[in-house]
N, C-alpha and C positions, 0 to 999 in steps of 0.2 A: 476843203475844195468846193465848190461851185459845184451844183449841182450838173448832172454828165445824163439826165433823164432824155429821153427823146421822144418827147412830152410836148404839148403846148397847153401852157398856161392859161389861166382863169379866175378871174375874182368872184370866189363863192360868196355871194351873200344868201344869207341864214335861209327858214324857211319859205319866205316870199319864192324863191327860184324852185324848190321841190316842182315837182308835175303834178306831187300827193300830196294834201294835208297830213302831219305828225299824225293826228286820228283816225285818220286811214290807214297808214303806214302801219301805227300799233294793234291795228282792229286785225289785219289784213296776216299780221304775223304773229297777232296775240301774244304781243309786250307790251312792256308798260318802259316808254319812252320817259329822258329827262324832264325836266323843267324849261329848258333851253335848248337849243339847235344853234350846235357852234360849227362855223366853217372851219375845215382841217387842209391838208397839203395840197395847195393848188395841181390841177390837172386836166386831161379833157373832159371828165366829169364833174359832177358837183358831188364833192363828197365831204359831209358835216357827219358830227358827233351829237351823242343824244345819249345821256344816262351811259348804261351799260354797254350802247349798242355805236353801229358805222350805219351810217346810211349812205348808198353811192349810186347819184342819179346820174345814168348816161344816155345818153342822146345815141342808139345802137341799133341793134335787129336783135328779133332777140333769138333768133338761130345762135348768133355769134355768144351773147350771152348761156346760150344753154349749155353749148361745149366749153366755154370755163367752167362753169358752175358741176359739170358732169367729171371736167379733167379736178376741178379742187376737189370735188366728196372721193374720187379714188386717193389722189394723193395725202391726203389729210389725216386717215390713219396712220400712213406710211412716214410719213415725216411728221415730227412733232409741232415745226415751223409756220405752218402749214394752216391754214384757218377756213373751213368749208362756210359756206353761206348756212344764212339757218332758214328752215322750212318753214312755209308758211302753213296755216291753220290747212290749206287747202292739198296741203302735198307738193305744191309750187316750191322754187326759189325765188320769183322774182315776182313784181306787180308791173305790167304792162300797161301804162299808159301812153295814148297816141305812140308817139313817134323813139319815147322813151321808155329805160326800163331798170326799175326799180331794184334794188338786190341790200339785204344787213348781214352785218356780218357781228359778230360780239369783239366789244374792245377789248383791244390790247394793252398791257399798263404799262407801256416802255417808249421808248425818245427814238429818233431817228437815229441810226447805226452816225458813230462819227469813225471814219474810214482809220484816221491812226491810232484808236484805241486798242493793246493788243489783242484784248480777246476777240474784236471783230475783225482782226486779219490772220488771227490764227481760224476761226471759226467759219469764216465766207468761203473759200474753198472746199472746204470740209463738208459742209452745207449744199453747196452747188453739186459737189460729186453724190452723195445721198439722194438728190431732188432728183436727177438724170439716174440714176442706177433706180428709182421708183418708177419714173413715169416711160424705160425703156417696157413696164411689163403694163402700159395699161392695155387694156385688150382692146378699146373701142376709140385707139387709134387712127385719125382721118384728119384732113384740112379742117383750117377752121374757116368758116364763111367769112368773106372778108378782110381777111387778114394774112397774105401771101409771106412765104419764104423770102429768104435775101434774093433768092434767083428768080424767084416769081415777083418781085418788087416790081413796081414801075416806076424806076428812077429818075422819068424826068419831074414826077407831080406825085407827090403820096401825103402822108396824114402829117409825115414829119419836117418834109421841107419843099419847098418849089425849085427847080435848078433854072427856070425861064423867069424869076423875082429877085432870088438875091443877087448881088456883088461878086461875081464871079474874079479870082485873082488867077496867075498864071499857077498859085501850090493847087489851088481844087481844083482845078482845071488839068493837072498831071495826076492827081490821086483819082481824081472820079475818072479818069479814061483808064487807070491801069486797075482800079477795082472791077470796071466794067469789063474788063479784058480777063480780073482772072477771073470773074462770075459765071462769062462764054463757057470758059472749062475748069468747070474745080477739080480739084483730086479726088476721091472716092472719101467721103464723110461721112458717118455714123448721121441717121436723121432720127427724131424724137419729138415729141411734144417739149418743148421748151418754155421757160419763164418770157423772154424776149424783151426785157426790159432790167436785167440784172444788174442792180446798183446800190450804193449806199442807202438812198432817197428811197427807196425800193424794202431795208430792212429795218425793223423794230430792235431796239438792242436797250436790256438794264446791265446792270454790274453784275450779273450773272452773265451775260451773254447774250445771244441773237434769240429773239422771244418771238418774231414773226417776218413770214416775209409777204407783203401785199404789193398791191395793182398790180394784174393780172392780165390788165387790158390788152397789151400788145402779145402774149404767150399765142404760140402757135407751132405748128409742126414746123423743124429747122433742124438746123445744125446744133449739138448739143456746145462744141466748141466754139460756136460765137457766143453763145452766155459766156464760156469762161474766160474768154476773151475779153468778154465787156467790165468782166471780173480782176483781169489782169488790170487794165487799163485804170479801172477805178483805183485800186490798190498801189499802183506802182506809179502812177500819173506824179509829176512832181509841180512845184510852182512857176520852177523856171523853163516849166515844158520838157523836161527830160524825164525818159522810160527808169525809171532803178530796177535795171538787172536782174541783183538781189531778188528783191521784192519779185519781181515777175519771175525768175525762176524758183523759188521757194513755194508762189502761189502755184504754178501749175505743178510743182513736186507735190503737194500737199493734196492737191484734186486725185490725182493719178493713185497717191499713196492712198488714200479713203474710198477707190475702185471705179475713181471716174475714167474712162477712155484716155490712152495717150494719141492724141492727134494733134502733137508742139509741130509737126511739119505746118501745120498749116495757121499756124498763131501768129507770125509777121504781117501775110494777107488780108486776116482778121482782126488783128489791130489796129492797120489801116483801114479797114473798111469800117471798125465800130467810129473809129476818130472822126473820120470823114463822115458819117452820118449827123455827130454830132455837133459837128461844124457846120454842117449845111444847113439843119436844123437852127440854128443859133444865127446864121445869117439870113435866112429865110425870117424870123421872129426880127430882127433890124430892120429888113426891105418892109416888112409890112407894118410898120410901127409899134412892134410890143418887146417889150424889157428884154436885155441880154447885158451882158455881161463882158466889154472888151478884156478882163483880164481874162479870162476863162475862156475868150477865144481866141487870147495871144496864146495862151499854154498849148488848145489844141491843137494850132496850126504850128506850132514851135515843134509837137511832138510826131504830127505827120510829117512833117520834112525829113524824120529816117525815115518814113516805109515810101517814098515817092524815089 
């Protein structure tokens, strides 16, 4: 399936783009970088490989930077998944230039998860429910700068998509008025530091299993049930836009069974709202002339016309 990220894309080229020269980079964290600086999975950062190591240049604050960096070293014991930044020579995590801010992480030696292999759909829920039963006890729980709840969004203009740029049809235009409508009053939800970008694209996977889960970037205090949601959707999403059931009730038996929260009342709403993010996202990257995918946003819109 098409990648379901709610992301915007970027063509990394190699070192030229860094903020840091490789030399600094390796001084700065006292490693010894590859031969070569190769671009890895497009995103809203530049993030290339080097030897052993991830280098991931983002253009950020680095307040917002500091509470990932603080929420991965807790959870990183905690989940094996899980990959902290490495320290710099100075005690730091990051190297702060201008407007950007630098962060390595050590390589992973596995493939992007492919969503119908079984062990990563027995093991993503599984995983998800562990990540949230860890990060319910971190203790220095708080907002992340910049990076608002679903309720705190500002859905006309955010990082994901513009709703005053794309192609508005009469389906988004029922889904975003009754997402809106249930966001006015949700039901009482369990809130938590969250992944917020929970997806295939999102997990490392060998023939062992799920070896890692990265980009971190959108993670913020939320609802722990819209990750699973967004977990359902990836897993259960079919080609001709239809939900599989199955698969979706299975996935959320499987969370619940490993001690994630039962909060399935509120899964239909949130399935619409992940679709619709994605969708807007995906139409927002068309209005403004960069790559999308009409099949993948026929399945979307094919699979919100149940929850509208």
């Amino acid at each position: 399936m098409a990648s379901s990220a709610i992301t915007l894309s970027v063509v990394a080229t190699p070192e030229s783009s860094l903020v840091a020269t490789p030399a600094d980079i390796a001084a700065h964290w006292g490693i010894e970088l590859g031969a070569s600086i190769e671009p890895l999975a497009p995103s809203r950062a530049l993030v290339v490989g080097s030897g052993a190591y991830v280098i991931r240049d983002a253009k950020t604050s680095l307040e917002s930077v500091m509470w990932e960096h603080e929420f991965l070293e807790f959870l990183a014991p905690r989940v094996a998944e899980v990959v902290a930044p490495l320290t710099a020579v100075d005690g730091s995590t990051f190297l702060a230039v201008e407007d950007h801010v630098i962060s390595v992480t050590p390589h992973i030696a596995a493939e992007r998860a492919d969503r119908s292999a079984p062990v990563v759909r027995y093991e993503v829920p599984r995983l998800l429910a562990r990540l949230h039963r860890a990060a319910d006890e971190w203790p220095r729980a708080r907002p992340r700068p910049g990076r608002p709840s679903w309720c705190e969004l500002d859905w006309i203009a955010n990082d994901a998509w513009d709703w005053t740029a794309l192609d508005r049809t009469d389906l988004l235009e029922r889904a975003y008025e009754a997402s809106r409508e249930w966001l006015a009053s949700p039901p009482p939800l369990a809130e938590s530091a969250v992944h917020g970008d929970f997806h295939t694209d999102n997990l490392l996977a060998s023939e062992r299993g799920i070896e890692g889960l990265i980009d971190w970037e959108f993670a913020r205090i939320d609802w722990p049930a819209s990750d699973l949601a967004a977990a359902v959707m990836v897993l259960s999403l079919q080609r001709d836009g239809t939900i599989d059931q199955r698969i979706a009730d299975e996935t959320v038996a499987a969370y619940v069974d490993a001690g994630g929260r039962d909060e399935s009342h509120a899964l239909e709403p949130l399935l619409r709202q992940v679709l619709l993010a994605v969708a807007l996202h995906a139409r927002t990257r068309k209005a403004t002339g960069q790559s999308w995918s009409p099949e993948f946003q026929g399945m979307l819109e094919t699979a919100l016309e149940r929850f509208v």
